[in-house]
C-alpha positions in Angstrom: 0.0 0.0 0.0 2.8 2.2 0.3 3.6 3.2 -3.6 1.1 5.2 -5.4 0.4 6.3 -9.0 2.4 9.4 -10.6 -0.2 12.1 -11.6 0.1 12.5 -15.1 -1.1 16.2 -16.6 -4.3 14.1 -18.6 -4.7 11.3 -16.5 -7.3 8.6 -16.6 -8.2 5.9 -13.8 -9.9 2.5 -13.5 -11.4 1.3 -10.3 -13.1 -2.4 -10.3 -15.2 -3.1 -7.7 -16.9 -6.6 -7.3 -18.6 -9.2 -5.2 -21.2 -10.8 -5.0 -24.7 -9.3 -4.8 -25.7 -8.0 -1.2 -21.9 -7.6 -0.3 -22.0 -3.8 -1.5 -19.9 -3.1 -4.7 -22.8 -0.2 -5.5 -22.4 1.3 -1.7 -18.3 1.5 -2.0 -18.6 2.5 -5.4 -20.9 5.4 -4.2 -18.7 6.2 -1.4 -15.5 6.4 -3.7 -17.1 8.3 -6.4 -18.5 11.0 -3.6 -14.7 11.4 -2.3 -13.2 11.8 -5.9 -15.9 14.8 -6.6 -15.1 16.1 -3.3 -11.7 16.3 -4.4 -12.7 18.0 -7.8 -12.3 15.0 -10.2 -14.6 13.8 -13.3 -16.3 10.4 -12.6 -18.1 8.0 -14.4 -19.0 4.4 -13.6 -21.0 1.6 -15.1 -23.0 -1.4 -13.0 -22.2 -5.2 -14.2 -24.5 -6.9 -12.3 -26.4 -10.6 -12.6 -30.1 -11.6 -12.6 -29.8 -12.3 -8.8 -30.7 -11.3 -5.3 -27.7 -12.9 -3.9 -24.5 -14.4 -5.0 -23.1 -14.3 -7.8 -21.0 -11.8 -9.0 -21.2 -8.4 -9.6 -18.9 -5.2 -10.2 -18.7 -1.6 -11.3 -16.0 0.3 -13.0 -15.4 3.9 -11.6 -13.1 5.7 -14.0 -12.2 8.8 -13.0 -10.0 12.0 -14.7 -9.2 15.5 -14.1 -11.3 15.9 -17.4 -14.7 15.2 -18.3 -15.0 11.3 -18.7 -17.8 9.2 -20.2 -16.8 5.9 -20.2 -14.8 3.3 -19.1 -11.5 1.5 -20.9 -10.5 -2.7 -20.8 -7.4 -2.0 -18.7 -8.3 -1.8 -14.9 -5.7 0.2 -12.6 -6.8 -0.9 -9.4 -9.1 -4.1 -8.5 -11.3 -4.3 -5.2 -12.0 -8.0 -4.4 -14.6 -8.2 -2.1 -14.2 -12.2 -2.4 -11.9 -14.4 -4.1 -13.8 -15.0 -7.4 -13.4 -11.0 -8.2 -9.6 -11.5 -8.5 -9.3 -14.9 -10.3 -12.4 -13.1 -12.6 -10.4 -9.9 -13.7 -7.0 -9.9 -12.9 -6.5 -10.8 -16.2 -7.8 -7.3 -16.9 -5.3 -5.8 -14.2 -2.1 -3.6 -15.4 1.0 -4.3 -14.8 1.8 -1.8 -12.2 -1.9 -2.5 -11.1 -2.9 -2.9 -7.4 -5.5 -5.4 -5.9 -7.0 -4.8 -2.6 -8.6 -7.3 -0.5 -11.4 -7.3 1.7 -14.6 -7.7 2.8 -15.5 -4.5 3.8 -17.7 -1.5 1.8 -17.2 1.2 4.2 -15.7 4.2 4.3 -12.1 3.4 5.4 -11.6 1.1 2.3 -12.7 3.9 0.0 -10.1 6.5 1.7 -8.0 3.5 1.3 -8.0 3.3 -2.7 -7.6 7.2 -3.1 -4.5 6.4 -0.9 -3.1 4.9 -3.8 -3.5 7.9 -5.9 -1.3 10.7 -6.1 -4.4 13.4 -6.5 -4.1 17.1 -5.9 -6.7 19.6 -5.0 -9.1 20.6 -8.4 -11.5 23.3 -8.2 -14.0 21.8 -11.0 -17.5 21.7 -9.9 -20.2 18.9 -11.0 -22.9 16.2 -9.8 -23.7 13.0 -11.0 -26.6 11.5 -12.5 -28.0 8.3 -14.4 -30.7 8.4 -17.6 -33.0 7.2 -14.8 -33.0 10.0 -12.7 -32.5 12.2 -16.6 -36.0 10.4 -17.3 -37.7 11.4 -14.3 -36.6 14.8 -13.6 -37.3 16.2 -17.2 -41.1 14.2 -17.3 -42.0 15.4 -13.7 -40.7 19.4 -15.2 -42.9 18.8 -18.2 -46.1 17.8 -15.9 -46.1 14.5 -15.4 -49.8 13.4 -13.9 -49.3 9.6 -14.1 -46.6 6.9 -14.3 -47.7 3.3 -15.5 -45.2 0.6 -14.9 -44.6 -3.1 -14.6 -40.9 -4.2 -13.2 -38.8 -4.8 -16.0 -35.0 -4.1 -15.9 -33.8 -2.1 -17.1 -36.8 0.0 -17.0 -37.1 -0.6 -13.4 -35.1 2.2 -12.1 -37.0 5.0 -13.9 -40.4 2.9 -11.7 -38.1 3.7 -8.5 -36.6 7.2 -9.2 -40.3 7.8 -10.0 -42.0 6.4 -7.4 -39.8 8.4 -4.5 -41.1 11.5 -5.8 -44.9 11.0 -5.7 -46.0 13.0 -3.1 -42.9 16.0 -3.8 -44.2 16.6 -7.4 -47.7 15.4 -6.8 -48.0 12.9 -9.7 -48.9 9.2 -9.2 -46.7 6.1 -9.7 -48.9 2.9 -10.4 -47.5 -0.9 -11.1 -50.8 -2.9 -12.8 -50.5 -6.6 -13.2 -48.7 -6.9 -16.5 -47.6 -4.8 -19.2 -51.0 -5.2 -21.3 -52.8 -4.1 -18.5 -49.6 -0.8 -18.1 -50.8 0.6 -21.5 -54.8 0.4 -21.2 -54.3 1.9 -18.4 -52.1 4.5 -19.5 -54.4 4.8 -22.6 -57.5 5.3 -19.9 -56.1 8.1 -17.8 -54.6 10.0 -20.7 -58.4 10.0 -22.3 -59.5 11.7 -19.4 -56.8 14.4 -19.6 -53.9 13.1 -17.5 -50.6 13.8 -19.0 -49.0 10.0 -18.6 -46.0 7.9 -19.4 -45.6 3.9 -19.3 -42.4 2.1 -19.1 -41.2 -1.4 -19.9 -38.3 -3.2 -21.7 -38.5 -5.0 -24.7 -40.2 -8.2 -24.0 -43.2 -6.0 -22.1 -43.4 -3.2 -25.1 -44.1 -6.5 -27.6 -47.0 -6.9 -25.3 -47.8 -3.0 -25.5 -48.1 -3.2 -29.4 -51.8 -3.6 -29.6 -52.5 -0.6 -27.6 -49.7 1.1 -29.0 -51.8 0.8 -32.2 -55.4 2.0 -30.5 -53.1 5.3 -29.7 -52.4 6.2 -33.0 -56.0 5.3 -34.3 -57.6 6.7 -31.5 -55.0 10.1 -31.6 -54.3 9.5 -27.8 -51.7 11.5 -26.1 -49.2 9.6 -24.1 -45.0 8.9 -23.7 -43.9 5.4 -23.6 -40.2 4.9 -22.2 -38.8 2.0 -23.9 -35.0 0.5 -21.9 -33.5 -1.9 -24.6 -31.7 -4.7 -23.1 -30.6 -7.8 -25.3 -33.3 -10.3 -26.8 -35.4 -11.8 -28.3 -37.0 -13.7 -25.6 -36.1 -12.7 -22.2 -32.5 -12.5 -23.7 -30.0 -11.4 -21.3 -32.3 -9.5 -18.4 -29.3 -7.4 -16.8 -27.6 -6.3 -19.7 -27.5 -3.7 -22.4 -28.4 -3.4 -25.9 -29.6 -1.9 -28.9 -31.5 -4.8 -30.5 -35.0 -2.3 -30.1 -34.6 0.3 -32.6 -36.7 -1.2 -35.7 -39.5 -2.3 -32.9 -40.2 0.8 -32.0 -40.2 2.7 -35.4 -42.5 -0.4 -36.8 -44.4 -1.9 -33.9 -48.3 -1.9 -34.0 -50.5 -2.5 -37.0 -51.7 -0.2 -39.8 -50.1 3.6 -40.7 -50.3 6.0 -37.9 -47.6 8.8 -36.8 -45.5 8.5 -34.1 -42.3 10.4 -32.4 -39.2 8.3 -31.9 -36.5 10.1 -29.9 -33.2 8.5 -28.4 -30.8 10.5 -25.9 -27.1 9.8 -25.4 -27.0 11.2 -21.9 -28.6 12.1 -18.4 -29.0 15.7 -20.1 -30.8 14.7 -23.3 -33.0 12.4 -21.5 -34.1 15.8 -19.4 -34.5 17.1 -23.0 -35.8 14.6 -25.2 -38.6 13.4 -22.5 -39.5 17.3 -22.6 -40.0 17.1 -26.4 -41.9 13.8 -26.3 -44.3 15.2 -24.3 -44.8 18.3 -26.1 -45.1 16.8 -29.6 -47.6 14.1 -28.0 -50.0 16.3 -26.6 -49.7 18.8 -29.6 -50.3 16.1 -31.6 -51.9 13.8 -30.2 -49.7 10.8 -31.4 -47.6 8.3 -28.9 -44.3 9.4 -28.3 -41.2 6.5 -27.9 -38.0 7.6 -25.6 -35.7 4.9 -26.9 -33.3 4.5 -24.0 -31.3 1.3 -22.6 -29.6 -0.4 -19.8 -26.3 1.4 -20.1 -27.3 4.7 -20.1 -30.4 4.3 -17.6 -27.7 3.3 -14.9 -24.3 4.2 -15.5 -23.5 7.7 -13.8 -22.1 10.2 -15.7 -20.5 13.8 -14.5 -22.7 16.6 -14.7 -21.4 20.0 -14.9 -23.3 22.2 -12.5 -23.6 25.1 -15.0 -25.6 22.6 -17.6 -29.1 23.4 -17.2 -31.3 21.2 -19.8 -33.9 22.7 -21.8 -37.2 21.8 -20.8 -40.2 22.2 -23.9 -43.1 24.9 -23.0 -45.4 21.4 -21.3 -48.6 21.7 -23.2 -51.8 19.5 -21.7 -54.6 18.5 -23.9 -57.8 18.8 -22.2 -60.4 19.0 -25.1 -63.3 16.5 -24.6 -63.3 13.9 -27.4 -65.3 10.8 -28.1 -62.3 8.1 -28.9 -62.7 4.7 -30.8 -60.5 2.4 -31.7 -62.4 2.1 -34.7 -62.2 4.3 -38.0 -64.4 6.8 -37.0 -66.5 10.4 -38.0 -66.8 12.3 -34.2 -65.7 8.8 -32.6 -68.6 7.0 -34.2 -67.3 3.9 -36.1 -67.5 4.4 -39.9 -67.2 2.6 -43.2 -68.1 5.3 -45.1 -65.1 5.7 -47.7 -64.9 9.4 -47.9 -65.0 9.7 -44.2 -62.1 7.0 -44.2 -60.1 9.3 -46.6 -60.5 12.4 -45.1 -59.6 11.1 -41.6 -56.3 9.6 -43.4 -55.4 12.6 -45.5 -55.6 14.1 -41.4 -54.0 12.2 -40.5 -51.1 12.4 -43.3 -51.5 16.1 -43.2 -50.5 15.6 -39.4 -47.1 13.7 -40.0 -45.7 16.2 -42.2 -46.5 19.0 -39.7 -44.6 16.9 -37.0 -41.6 17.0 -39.2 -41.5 20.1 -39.7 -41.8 21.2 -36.0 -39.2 19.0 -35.9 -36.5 20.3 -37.1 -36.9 23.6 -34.7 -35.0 21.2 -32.2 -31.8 19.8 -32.1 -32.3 16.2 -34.4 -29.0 15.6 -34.3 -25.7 16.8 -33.0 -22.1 16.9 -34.9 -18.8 16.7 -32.5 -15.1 16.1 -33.0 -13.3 17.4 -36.1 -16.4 18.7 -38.6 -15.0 19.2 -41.5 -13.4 15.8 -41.1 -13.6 13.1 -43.8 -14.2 10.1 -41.7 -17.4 9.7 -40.0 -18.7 7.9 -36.9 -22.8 7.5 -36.6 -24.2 6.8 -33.9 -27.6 7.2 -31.3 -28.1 6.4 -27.8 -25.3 5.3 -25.1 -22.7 4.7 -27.0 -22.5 8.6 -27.3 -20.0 8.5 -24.3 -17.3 5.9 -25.6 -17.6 7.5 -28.8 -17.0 10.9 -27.6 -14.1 9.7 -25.4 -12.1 7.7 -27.8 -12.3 9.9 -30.8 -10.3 13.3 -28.8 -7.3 13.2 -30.7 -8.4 11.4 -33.8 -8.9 13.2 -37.3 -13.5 12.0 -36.9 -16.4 14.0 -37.3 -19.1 12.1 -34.8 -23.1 12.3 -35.8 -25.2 11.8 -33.1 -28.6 11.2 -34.2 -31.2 12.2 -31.6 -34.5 12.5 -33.6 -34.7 8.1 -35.3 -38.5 9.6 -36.0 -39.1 11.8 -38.1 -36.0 11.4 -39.1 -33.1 14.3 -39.8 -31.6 15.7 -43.1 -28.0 14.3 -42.6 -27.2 13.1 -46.1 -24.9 16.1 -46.6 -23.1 15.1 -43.5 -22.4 11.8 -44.7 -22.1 11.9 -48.9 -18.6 11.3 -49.8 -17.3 10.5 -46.6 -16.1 7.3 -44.8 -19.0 6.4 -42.8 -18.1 4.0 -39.8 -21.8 2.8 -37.8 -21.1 2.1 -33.9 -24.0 0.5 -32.6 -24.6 -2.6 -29.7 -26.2 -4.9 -31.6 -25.2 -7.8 -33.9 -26.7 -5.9 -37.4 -26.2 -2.5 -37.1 -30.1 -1.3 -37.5 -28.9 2.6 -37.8 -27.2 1.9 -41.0 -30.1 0.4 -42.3 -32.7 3.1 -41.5 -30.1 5.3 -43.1 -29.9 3.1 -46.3 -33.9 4.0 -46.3 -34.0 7.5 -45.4 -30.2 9.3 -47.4 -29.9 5.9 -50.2 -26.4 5.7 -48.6 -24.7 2.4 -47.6 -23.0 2.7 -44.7 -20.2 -0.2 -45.0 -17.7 0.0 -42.3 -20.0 -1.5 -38.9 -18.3 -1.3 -35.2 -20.9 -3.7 -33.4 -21.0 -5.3 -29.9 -23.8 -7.0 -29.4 -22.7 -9.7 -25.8 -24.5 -7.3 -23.5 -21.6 -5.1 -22.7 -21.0 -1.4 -23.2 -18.3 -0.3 -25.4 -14.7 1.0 -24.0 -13.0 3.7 -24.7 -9.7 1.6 -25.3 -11.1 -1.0 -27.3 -13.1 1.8 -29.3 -10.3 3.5 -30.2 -8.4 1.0 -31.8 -11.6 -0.2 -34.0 -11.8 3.3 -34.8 -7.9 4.2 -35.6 -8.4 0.7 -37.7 -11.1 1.9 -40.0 -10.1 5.4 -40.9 
C-alpha cells in the first residue's frame, strides 16, 4: 500500500469493484465516487451486475479523470476483491503496475483507502452525478407528469423507482398494474381523461404493449412510452445492455399512424428529449417512444453544475373527445369511404406538420473534427465511448437524436467514410439510413454480448477503420 500512481497532466483511472450481490460493490462505489468529486475530479462508472438477489458476482467500474469522462477503458488500474472469485475473474484485466485490494469491507475506510493509492491534488472543477433514470424522471416530472404506469422490468425498473420516491414531492402518481397489457390500457384510460401520462417497460413488455400502441395512434391519444433496450429476443440477457430495439419501436403496431421516436445519449438529453416527447404528443396527439437502454439508464455520468437542460413549454390536452378504436366520424365507427379518406389525409396532413416542427429542435448533434472526412454515426449510449475515444483522432461524430421523423443528414455523410457504432449484432442505424439518405454505410463497429463499449477498445476499431 505504500507506492502510489504518478499524476500525469491528462490522466485517466480505473477502479473495479466486485462481489457478489448483497456484499456492497454499489455502496463503495458510491462512497469512492462522492470522495473523488469532493476532491474535484470527473467520474463516471458503469454497473455489471447478474439476474440475482444474492450471489453471484457483480462489479462496477469507476473511471475517473481530471477531465470530463464518459466511459470506461478494458485495462483496470486498481481491482477491489470483495471475495476471491473478483480477483481470479479480472486480474487478467489488471495492469502491470496494477494494485489489488482485499477485503470484505464496503465502508468508508476502504474507500479512503483506494484514493490512498493515488497521487491526486486539490481541483476546483464543480459537478454532480446523474444516471438516464433519474434524466428520465426529472425532465417528465418538469414537463407535468400526472401519471406513471409501470410493470418491473429491468432495465426499466429504475426509472419505476426514481419515480415512485417522488410521488408525493411533485404530486403525480406512480402505479404498477398486473402486466404490461394491463400498463398501456391503463395509460391509454387516464390519458383519455386528460392526465398527461407515461408507461415504461423493456423490450419483452413493449411487444405486449403493441396492440395498444396501435389504438393510440387510431384513437389520436396523447401519451409517452419509455422503452429501456436490453438484449433479446426472448427474455434475452435481463441485466444487460443493448440496442437490438430500434426497428420495434419505429415499426411496432398495426396499420399507418404517426408517431415520435427520440433516443438520448445522456442524463442531459434524457431531461431534454422526455420534454420534447411530451410536447409533440399532446400537440399532436400521437404516442411518443424515448428509446433508452440499460447502459445509459444506470451508468453515472459527471454533470457539470452550469448545464441546465432545456425543458419544452409542457402543453396539456384537455379538449373533450369521443375516442374509438375504430375508423371513426366524431368517434362514431364508420365505413363510409370518404370519411375514411378524409380522416387519413388528417392524419397524413399531421405527420408532415410533426416533421417540420421538428427540425426547430436539435435532431441531431455533430462533435469532433467537422469538417473531417471520416465519419462515426451513432444514437443512444454509445455517445459516451464515442466521444471519449475519438479526442485526438482526425472523426467527425453524428449523433442522431430524432430516429423519427428522421433528420436531413445526407450532406453530412455523402462522400465521406462512414463508420456505424452500434450494440447490436446488425447494425439497425445503417439500415434506417440506407432508407431515409440511399447511402450504404459499409464500415459496422458492433457489440452485441451485452456489454458497453470501451474507450480503449473503441479507439483502436476506430484508428483501424479510418
Amino acid at each position: 500500500m505504500a507506492s502510489s500512481f504518478d499524476y500525469k497532466k491528462r490522466m485517466r483511472y480505473n477502479v473495479l469493484i466486485g462481489g457478489q450481490a448483497g456484499q456492497g460493490p454499489n455502496h463503495l462505489t458510491k462512497i469512492l465516487a462522492e470522495a473523488l468529486i469532493k476532491k474535484g475530479y470527473f467520474v463516471f462508472y458503469s454497473r455489471d451486475y447478474q439476474s440475482l438477489i444474492r450471489g453471484g458476482h457483480n462489479f462496477n467500474i469507476l473511471t475517473f479523470s481530471d477531465e470530463l469522462v464518459y466511459s470506461n477503458d478494458s485495462k483496470i488500474d486498481v481491482i477491489v476483491a470483495l471475495d476471491d472469485n473478483t480477483e481470479k475473474i479480472h486480474k487478467k484485466d489488471l495492469k502491470k503496475d496494477g494494485k489489488i485490494i482485499k477485503t470484505d469491507s464496503s465502508d468508508n475506510e476502504i474507500g479512503n483507502k483506494i484514493l490512498n493509492l493515488f497521487n491526486l491534488p486539490k481541483k476546483k472543477n464543480g459537478f454532480s452525478l446523474m444516471n438516464g433514470s433519474q434524466g428520465i424522471a426529472e425532465g417528465s416530472i418538469k414537463s407535468g407528469l400526472d401519471i406513471y404506469y409501470a410493470y418491473p422490468m429491468t432495465p426499466a425498473t429504475p426509472l419505476l423507482f426514481e419515480l415512485a420516491q417522488r410521488e408525493e414531492k411533485d404530486n403525480l402518481l406512480v402505479f404498477q398494474p398486473e402486466n404490461e397489457i394491463s400498463v398501456a390500457i391503463a395509460g391509454i384510460g387516464s390519458a383519455l381523461t386528460g392526465a398527461k401520462v407515461m408507461v415504461g417497460t423493456s423490450g419483452g413488455g413493449f411487444d405486449l404493449m403493441t396492440e395498444a400502441l396501435s389504438l393510440t395512434g387510431q384513437a389520436e391519444v396523447p401519451i409517452v412510452f419509455y422503452l429501456a433496450q436490453r438484449p433479446g429476443p426472448g427474455t434475452g440477457v435481463p441485466t444487460y445492455t443493448g440496442q437490438g430495439d430500434l426497428m420495434m419501436a419505429l415499426h411496432s403496431g398495426h396499420g399507418e399512424f404517426s408517431r415520435l421516436v427520440l433516443s438520448p445519449g445522456d442524463p442531459v438529453e434524457c431531461q431534454e428529449l422526455i420534454s420534447q416527447a411530451f410536447y409533440f404528443s399532446q400537440k399532436y396527439r400521437i404516442p411518443c417512444i424515448i428509446l433508452s437502454d440499460k447502459h445509459l439508464s444506470e451508468a453515472a455520468y459527471p454533470l457539470l453544475n452550469k448545464e441546465k437542460p432545456v425543458i419544452t413549454k409542457s402543453l396539456k390536452s384537455n379538449s373533450l373527445i369521443k375516442y374509438s378504436s375504430y375508423e371513426s366520424e366524431d368517434g362514431i365507427a364508420t365505413s363510409d369511404p370518404e370519411v375514411i379518406k378524409n380522416n387519413i389525409s388528417r392524419r397524413l396532413k399531421k405527420a408532415q406538420e410533426i416533421k417540420k416542427e421538428a427540425q426547430k429542435f436539435t435532431m441531431y448533434k455533430i462533435f469532433g473534427k467537422k469538417d473531417s472526412k471520416n465519419v462515426v454515426l451513432s444514437y443512444g449510449s454509445t455517445k459516451g465511448a464515442i466521444l471519449d475515444s475519438i479526442e485526438d483522432l482526425d472523426v467527425k461524430f453524428i449523433q442522431v437524436l430524432y430516429l423519427e421523423p428522421f433528420p436531413d443528414i445526407r450532406k453530412d455523410l455523402e462522400d465521406k467514410k462512414v463508420i456505424l457504432v452500434e450494440n447490436s449484432s446488425t447494425g439497425m442505424l445503417a439500415d434506417l439510413i440506407r432508407e431515409k439518405t440511399g447511402i450504404r454505410v459499409e464500415s459496422k463497429i458492433l457489440r452485441a454480448d451485452g456489454r458497453p463499449f470501451l474507450c480503449d477498445e473503441l479507439k483502436e476499431e476506430i484508428m483501424r477503420l479510418i
